[in-house]
N, C-alpha and C positions, 0 to 999 in steps of 0.2 A: 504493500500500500504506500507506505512512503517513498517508495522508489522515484514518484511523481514531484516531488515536492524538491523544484529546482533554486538555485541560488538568486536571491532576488537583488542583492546590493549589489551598488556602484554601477549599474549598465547605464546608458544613454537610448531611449529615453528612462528614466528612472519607473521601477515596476508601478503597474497599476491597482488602483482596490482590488478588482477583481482578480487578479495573480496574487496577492497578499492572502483573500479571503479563500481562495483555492487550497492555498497553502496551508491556510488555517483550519479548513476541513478536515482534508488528507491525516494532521496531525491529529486533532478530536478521531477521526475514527481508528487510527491508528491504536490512539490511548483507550479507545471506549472498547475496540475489536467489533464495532458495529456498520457496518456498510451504511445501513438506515436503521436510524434508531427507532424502537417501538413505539405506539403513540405514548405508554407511561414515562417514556425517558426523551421523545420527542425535544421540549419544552429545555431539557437540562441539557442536550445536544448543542442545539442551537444557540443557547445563551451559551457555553463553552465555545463554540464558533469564532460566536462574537466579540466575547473576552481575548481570546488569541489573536483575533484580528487586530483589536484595537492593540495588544500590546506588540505583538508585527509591527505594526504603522509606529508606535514610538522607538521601536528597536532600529529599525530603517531610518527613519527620519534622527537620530542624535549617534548614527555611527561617520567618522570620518577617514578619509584616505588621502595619499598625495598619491596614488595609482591612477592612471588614467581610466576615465569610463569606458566598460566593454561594450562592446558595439554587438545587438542581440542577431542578426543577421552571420556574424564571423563565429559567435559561441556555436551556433547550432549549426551550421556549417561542421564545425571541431568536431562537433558532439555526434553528427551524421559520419563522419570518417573514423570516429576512434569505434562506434557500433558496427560500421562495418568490417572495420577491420577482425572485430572480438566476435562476432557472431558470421563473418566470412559470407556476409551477404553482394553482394553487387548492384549494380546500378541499372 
């Protein structure tokens, strides 16, 4: 499950809500072991979501680097060559 949950600081454009809040899914259900949570735990899902998102957004937002920002075009690029390199797929 977490496998999905990619590196969101320092790229250019800087990640959006919705990549934060993805992120923040991926991890509640990681910690829950719940894909979708039942209606009784529904309500404690999603406020857990939410909690993680907002503290995402302040995690991102007060981290700083003198690295230059990566450019999300060239990461996934990388990210497409080192998979196929590892899994011997082609193009």
């Amino acid at each position: 499950m977490c496998r999905n949950i990619k590196t969101l600081f320092n790229f250019d454009p800087p990640a959006t809500e919705e990549e934060i809040e993805a992120a923040a899914v991926q991890f509640v259900r990681k910690l829950s072991g719940f894909q979708q949570p039942s209606k009784a735990n529904e309500k404690a899902f999603h406020d857990a979501v939410t909690d993680v998102t907002a503290v995402a957004r302040k995690l991102l937002d007060s981290l700083v680097t003198n690295a230059d920002a990566r450019n999300r075009e060239v990461e996934a690029e990388r990210a497409k060559a080192r998979n196929a390199k590892r899994f011997g797929m082609s193009e």
